[in-house]
Each structure stands twice: as C-alpha cells, then as structure tokens.
N, C-alpha and C positions, 0 to 999 in steps of 0.2 A: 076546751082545746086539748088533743094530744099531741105533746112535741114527742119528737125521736130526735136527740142527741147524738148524732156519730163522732167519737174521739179518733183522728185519723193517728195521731202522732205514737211511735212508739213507746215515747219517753211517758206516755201516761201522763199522770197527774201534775207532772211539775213543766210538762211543756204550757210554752204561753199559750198554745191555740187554743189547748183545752182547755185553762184558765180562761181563756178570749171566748169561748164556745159555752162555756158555765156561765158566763155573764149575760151573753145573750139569750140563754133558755128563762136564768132568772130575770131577767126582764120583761120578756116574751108572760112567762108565770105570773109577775106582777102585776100584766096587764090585763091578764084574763084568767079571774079567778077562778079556782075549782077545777083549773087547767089538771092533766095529768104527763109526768116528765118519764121517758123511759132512753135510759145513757146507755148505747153500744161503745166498749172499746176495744180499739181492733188492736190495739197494742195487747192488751190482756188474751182478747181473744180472737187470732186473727183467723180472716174467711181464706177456706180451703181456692187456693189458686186455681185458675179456671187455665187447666193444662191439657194433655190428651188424655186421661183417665178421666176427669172432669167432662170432657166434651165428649167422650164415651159415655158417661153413664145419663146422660141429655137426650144423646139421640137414640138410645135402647128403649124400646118400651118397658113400660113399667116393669111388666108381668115377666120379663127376662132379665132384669138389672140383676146383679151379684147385691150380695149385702153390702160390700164399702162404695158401691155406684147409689145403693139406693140412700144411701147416707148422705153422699155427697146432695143428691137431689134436693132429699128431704133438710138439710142445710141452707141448699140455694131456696126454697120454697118457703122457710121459713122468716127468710131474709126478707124476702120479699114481701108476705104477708104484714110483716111489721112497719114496713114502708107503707103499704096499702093502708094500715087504720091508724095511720096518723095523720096530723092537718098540719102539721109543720115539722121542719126539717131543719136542726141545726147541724153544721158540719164543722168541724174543727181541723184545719187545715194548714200543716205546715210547709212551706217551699223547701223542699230538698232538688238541687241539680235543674235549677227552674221547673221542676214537674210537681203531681202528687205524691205524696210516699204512695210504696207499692200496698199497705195496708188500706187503703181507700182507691184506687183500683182492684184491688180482689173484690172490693164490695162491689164496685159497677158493675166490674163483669159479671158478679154473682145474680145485682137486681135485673141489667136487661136481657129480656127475654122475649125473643119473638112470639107473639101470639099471648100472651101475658102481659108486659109492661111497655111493648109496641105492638105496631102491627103495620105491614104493607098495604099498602091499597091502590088504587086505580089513582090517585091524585099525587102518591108518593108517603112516605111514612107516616104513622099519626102513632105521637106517645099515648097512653093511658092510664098514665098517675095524672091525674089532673085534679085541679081544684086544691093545690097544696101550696104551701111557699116554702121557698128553701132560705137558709141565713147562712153564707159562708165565713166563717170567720178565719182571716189569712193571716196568717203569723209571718214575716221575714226579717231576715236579719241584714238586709239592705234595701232597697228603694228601689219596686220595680213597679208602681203605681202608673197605668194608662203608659208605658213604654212599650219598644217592640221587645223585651225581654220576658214580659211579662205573659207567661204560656198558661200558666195556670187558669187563668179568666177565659181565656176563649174557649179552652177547652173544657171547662166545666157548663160554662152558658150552654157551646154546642150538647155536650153529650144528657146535660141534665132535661133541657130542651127538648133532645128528641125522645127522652121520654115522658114528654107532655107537663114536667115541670119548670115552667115558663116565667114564674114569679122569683127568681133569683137575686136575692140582695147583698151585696158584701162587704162587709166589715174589717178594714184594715188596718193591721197595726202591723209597724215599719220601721226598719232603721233601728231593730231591736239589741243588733249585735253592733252595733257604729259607735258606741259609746253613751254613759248616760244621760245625756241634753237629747240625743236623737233619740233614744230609748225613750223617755216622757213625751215627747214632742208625736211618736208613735202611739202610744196609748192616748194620748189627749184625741189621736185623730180617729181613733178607734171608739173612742167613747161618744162623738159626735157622729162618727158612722151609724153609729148604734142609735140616738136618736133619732135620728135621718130614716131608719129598717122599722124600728117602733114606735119612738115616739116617747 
C-alpha cells in the first residue's frame, strides 16, 4: 500500500491533526506491511493559490505558457500525479472559523481538474480518483460532531466525492481546547474512530 499523508495545519508538527494524521498512517503501516508512507506539508510547503495568474496559466496552452505559468502547471500536475499512485489518503485537518485552513484548499483546487481528476458527461459529473480511501483526521477545539455547525464534513464528503474519492472515513478528536477531561475524553474518541477506519 501507498499512503499519501497531507499535513493541512500550519503549525506543523506540533498541531494535533498532524499528530492525529501520524497516527493513522502508522496504523494504516501496521496494517499493511511493506506499505510505503509519503508526508506532504502544506504548512512547510504551501501549494501556489489557484488565483488569475494561476487560472491563466491552465487555460494557455502549453506551447505558449511563460515560465512562471508553466511552473505553476507543472506544480499542479505534480500534485496530482502523487495523489494518482497512491491507494490511501490521510488528511490532517484542523477547524479554523468552521472551515479548512486555506493550506488544504490550495491543494483541492490545485488537484481538481476537469478532464484529469473529473470529467463531464452525458449522465452529469464522474470523479476519476477511484479505487482510493481517504482518512480524515479532524482536530477541534470544541464540539461540533454530527451538528449543523459542523461544515467541514459535508464539504469534504462533497468535494472529495466528486472527485470519485467516495471511501471517506473520519477520525475525530474534540473538545481539544475545553480543558483537560474534554481534551482525553477527545483523543479516547479519536482512537476508537480510529479502529472503527482500520481496525
């Protein structure tokens, strides 16, 4: 098995998601030997914002792009590739302002792509990352489990969904910032998510 490890958080290594996200690769590894682990962090090194220089150098053809358009491409292209030859997807995910941080939206925008990692059709969209599982591991510092506060999950399901990664499983740990009784009471539920994702 290839995992791909996405660190969404900018804090790096001492955020909990990433912590939360390291745990589930290495279990995901324990579980399948001779696995290979490969960690993007977007905090270290974050994907170029899909702005109008960006969305200029997309729609130029190749054979006319500038060298910082063809950069840009050849970054989103690489992005993507690495998503492509892996068979699992851990995401490391902190709640800021009930959203994603903008470090793991640059990446969405960077992976979907029409005609690449979707595509239009006569019956309405079909993704073409398939055959993957994604592990999201959500870090927050209050309790927004199955509420309507809770944006992060629909909007991952949807967009991860429509691009044909359909297998989404998430790992919550909660109530991180409420004090230490809710701080344990969070990882205990996180580490049960966790066998519940693997096993």
């Amino acid at each position: 098995m290839n995992i791909l490890q996405i660190n969404a958080s900018p804090r790096r290594g001492d955020a909990n998601s990433t912590k939360l996200a390291k745990q589930v690769s290495e279990r995901l590894q324990a579980a399948h030997a001779g696995s290979r682990l490969t960690v993007r962090d977007l905090g270290e090194r974050p994907v170029t914002v899909l702005d109008e220089t960006a969305l200029g150098a997309l729609f130029t053809p190749a054979e006319q792009r500038r060298a910082d358009q063809a950069a840009i491409v050849a970054e989103y292209d690489a992005l993507i590739a690495e998503v492509q030859s892996h068979d699992a997807i851990v995401l490391g995910v902190p709640m800021y302002n009930f959203g994603v941080p903008v470090q793991l939206k640059a990446w969405i925008d960077a992976i979907a792509r029409a005609g690449v990692t979707f595509r239009y059709t006569e019956n309405g969209p079909e993704g073409l990352l398939k055959g993957k599982t994604v592990y999201v591991a959500l870090a927050r510092g209050g309790l927004y489990r199955d509420t309507p506060n809770d944006s992060q999950v629909p909007y991952l399901k949807t967009v991860l969904g429509f691009l044909g990664l359909t297998d989404v499983r998430f790992i919550y740990a909660e109530g991180l910032n409420m004090g230490p009784e809710a701080a344990a009471r969070g990882f205990a539920q996180a580490e049960a998510d966790l066998a519940a994702a693997i096993g």
